[in-house]
Steps between C-alpha positions, in 0.01 A plus 500: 500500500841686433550827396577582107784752497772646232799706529529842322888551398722758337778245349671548201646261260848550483541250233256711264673811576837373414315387197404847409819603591682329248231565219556868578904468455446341201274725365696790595808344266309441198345843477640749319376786701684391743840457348790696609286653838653237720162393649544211726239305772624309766434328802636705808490273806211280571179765452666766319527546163690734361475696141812706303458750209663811390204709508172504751285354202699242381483423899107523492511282125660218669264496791213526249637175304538353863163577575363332194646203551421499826136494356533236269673242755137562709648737793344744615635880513438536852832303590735788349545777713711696221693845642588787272857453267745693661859643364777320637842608335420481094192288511161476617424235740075376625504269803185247484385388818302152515199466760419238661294366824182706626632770729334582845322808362369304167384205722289738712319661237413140323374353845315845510322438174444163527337546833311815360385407179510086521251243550455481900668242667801529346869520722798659380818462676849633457753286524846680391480577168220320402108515602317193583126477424273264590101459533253205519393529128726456212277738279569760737848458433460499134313842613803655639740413213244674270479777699886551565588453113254765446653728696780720426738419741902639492605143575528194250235235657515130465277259635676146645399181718090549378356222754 
């Protein structure tokens, strides 16, 4: 009999973040305490994003009203890697950094705890920026996912091709 195996993956939906995106612009024009503090959100190349304001709070508002919507489109926080707003001629500007894939370090320490604190049996392999796992028993498997969505882990985790 074959093996059962998933994938665990760090992707992000870029659709849902555009989404968010564009709720947060909109929001950010309708409110008033935001009028007149020329608060802006952008996209700034393909995994940036990139927040204006006049002040560091207005800079830290915006990424709050991000952040919410973020939340509400069913992302998880882990994606934004948010920096501190910084003064650049008259206004304030907060580079947003989006994460994706599972990095060499991160895969190492899920194999770790899979192998430590999993059912026995059970494989993990890197492969890139993914991890492959696989074991004879599907409710193993089903083990693992509990076990890594219990754990508070830096990285946003998705689980794809269950087999």
């Amino acid at each position: 009999m074959a093996d059962s195996s998933f994938d665990v993956v760090s992707k992000i939906d870029r659709q849902e973040v555009d989404n968010a995106l564009n709720q947060t612009v909109k929001e950010i024009g309708h409110r008033f305490d935001f009028k007149g503090t020329g608060a802006s959100i952008s996209w700034s190349g393909q995994d940036n994003i990139e927040i204006k304001a006049n002040s560091e709070e207005r800079a830290n508002a915006v990424l709050d009203v991000f952040r919410d919507k973020i939340v509400k489109r069913g992302l998880s926080l882990k994606v934004l890697d948010a920096g501190e707003p910084k003064l650049s001629g008259k206004e304030y500007r907060l580079m947003v950094a989006l994460k994706e894939g599972i990095d060499q370090e991160n895969a190492k320490k899920i194999s770790k705890l899979i192998r430590d604190e999993g059912p026995k049996g059970i494989k993990a392999q890197i492969q890139g920026d993914e991890l492959r796992v696989t074991s004879k028993k599907k409710d193993d498997l089903q083990e693992v996912i509990a076990l890594l969505k219990g754990k508070d882990l830096d990285i946003a985790l998705q689980f794809t091709n269950y087999r």
